[in-house]
N, C-alpha and C positions, 0 to 999 in steps of 0.2 A: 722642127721640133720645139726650138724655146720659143717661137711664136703661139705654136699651139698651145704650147704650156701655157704663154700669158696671159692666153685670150681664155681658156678654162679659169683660169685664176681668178682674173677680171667678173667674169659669170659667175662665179661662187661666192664674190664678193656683192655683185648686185643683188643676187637674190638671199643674203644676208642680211643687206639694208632694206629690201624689199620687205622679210620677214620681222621682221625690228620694227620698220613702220607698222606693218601688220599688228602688229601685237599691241604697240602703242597704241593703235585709233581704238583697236576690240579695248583695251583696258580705259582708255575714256569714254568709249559710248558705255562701260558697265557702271561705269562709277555716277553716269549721268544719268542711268535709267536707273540704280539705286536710291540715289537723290532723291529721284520726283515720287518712287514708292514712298518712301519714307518720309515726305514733303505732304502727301497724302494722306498718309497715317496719321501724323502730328495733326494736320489742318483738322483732322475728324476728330482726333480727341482733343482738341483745342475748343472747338464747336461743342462736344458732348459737356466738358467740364465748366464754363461760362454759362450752357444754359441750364445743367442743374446747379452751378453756385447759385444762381437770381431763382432757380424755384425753390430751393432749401430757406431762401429770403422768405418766400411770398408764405410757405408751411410754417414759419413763426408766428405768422398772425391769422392764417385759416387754417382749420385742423382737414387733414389730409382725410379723413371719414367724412367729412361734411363734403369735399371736393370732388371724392369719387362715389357719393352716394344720394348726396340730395339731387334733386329733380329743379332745382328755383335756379335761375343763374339771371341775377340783376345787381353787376357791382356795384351800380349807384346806392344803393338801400343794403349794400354788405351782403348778397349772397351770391356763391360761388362754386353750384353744384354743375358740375360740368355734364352732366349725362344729356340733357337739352343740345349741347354742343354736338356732342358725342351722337346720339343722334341723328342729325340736320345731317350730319356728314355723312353717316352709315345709308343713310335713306336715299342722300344724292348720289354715293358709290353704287347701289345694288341696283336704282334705274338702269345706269350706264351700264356697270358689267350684263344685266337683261339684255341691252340694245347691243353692245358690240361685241358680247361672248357668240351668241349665232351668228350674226353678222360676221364677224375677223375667220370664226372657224371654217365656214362656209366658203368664203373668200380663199382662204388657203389651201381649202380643198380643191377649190375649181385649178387654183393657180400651178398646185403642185400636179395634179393629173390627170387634168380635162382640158388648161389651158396650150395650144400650141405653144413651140417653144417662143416663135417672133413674137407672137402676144404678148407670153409673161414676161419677154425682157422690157415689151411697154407699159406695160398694164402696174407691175409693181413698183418700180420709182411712181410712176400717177398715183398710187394708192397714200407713198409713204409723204407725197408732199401736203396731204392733209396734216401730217405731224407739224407741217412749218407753217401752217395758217395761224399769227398767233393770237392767244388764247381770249383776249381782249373782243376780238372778232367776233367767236362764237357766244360768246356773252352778249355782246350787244343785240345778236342773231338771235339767241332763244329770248332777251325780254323783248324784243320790236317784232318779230315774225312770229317763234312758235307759241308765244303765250300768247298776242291777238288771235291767234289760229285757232288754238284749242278753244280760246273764250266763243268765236264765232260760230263753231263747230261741234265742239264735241265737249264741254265743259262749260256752261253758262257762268258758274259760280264762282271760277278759278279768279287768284286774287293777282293782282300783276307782277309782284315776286313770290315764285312759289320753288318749290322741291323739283316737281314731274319736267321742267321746262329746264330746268338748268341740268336734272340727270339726264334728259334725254339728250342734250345738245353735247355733254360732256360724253355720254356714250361714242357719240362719231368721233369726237376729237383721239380717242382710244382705242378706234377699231385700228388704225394703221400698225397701234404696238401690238396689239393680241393676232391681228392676220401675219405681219409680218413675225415677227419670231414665231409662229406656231409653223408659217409655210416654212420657214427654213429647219424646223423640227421633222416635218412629215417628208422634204425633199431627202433630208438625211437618211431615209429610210433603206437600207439595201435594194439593186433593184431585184436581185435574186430574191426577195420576198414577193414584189408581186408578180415576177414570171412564176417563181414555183402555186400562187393562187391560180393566175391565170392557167398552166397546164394540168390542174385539179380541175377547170371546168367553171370556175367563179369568175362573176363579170365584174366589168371598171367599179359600178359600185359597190358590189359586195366588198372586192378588195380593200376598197379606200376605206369601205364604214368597219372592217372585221379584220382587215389586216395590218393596215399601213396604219390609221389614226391610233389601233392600242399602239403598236406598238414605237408609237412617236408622243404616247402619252405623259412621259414626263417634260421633253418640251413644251406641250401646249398647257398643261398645268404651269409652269414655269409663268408662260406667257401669260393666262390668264391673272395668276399675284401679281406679274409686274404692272399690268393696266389698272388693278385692284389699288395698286400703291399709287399709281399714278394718279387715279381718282382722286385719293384719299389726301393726297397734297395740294392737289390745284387749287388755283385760289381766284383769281379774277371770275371765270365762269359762276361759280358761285355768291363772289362779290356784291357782282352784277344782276346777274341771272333770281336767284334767291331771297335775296332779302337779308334783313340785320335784325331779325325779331328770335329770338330765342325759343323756340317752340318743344316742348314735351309732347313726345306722342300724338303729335300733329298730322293731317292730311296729305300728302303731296301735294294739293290741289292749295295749300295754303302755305307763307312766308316761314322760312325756318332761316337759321343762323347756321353755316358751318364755322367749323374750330377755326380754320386757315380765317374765313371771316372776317370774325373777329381780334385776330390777329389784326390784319390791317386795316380794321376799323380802329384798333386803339393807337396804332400809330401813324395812321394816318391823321388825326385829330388831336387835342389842346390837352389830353389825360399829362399831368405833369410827371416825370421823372422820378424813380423813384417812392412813388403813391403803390398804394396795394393794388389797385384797379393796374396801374404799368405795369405791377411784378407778374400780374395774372398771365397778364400775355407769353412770361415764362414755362407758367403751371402748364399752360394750354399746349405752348409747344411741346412740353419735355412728353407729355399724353400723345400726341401726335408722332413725337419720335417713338414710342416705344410700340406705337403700333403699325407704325411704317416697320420698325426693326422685327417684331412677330415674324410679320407674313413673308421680311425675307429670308428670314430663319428657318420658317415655314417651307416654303420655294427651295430652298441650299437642301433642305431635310429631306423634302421628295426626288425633288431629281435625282438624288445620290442613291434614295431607296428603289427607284422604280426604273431607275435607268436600262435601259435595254443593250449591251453588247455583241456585237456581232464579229 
């Protein structure tokens, strides 16, 4: 009996220090995943406050109606109407989202309900490793291949940095984002939805284009802003690809300037410190934030509206 005792004793002692350490490690892994939210936090408003202190600089000496309204953007000679910028970008995003909205959707269609299963588990890592081809590559890619192409082919007049050849090469770099997130929106789908289509009598495609895609449509909308944002940042494709000419209402077929661009045209080169033409590249940013911030506002807005429950 006092043996038994001790040895009870003993065991409510270990699994005292067992639960003690328990608690400990849980309250350090909380305090360490606090941290890095909050390490997160500060870094963004860290980033947000620096780069509108340097544009509240630059709006001392350009008035903020000339910046979002004139059409001229040539620092060297003092003008600094960003819509030219604004623009170049808009024109290269809406190629891309053209080329890899069907494209990703499609993809995700096959993968979610026409791909066997050993397939899709090959087929979709192969798809997402285009996201790690990087971006420098397809730059070089659309001005050495698809702009001789198109000149050879199907556009005589195309200039060698133009709009059409950097959105269309920026499109593929963005199908991996919009197929992958939209297929793991549509796999999400109940499968009690398309068995109850299926025992109504509707076939694979009816279901997928009338059942499954509504109702995984606030993922694939999701998906679509996020390739939209990711367009609208990139930078070397365009660099490269595009050109450094500032264009209004320009051709695709002709040299335009994106916002990113221009960014690291100015810092990449001898513009001093300081100068209004350096602080520009602030303006340009804080514009570029707020319209990356939009669409994901935009994106948070719908999903939450449109979200389907099951």
């Amino acid at each position: 009996m006092v043996i038994r005792a001790e040895g009870t004793r003993s065991g409510a002692d270990a699994w005292k220090r067992n639960s003690r350490t328990r608690e400990a490690r849980e309250r350090v892994i909380k305090v360490f995943l606090t941290a890095c939210a909050y390490l997160s936090i500060f870094t963004t408003f860290g980033i947000v406050i620096v780069l509108f202190e340097e544009t509240s600089r630059f709006f001392l000496e350009v008035s903020p109606v000339e910046f979002l309204t004139s059409t001229r953007w040539a620092p060297p000679q003092g003008d600094f109407g960003v819509l030219p910028l604004v623009y170049g970008t808009l024109m290269a995003t809406i190629i891309a989202i053209a080329v890899a909205l069907p494209i990703g959707l499609l993809t995700a269609i096959y993968l979610s309900e026409y791909a066997p299963q050993g397939l899709r588990r090959w087929l979709k890592p192969a798809l997402e490793i285009l996201a790690g081809v990087p971006t420098v590559v397809y730059g070089y890619f659309a001005l050495t291949f698809i702009t001789p192409f198109f000149r050879d082919s199907l556009f005589s007049g195309i200039e060698s940095f133009n709009a059409i050849s950097a959105g269309l090469i920026m499109g593929v770099m963005i199908i991996p984002t919009v197929a992958s997130v939209s297929e793991d929106a549509i796999y999400a789908v109940p499968l009690s939805l398309r068995e109850g289509a299926y025992a109504l009598g509707a076939t694979r495609r009816e279901t997928a284009t009338k059942i499954v895609v509504p109702a995984a449509l606030s993922g694939i909308v999701a998906a679509v802003i996020l390739g939209i944002s990711r367009a609208i940042g990139e930078t070397m494709i365009v660099t490269i690809a595009m050109g450094a000419q500032a264009n209004w209402l320009g051709s695709p077929l002709e040299g335009m300037q994106a916002m990113t661009a221009y960014i690291v045209q100015v810092v990449g080169g001898e513009t001093p410190r300081g100068s209004i033409t350096y602080e520009s590249i602030f303006a340009v940013g804080s514009a570029l934030f707020l319209m990356t911030l939009v669409l994901n506002l935009a994106s948070y807005w719908f999903v939450r509206r449109y979200r389907e429950t099951y």
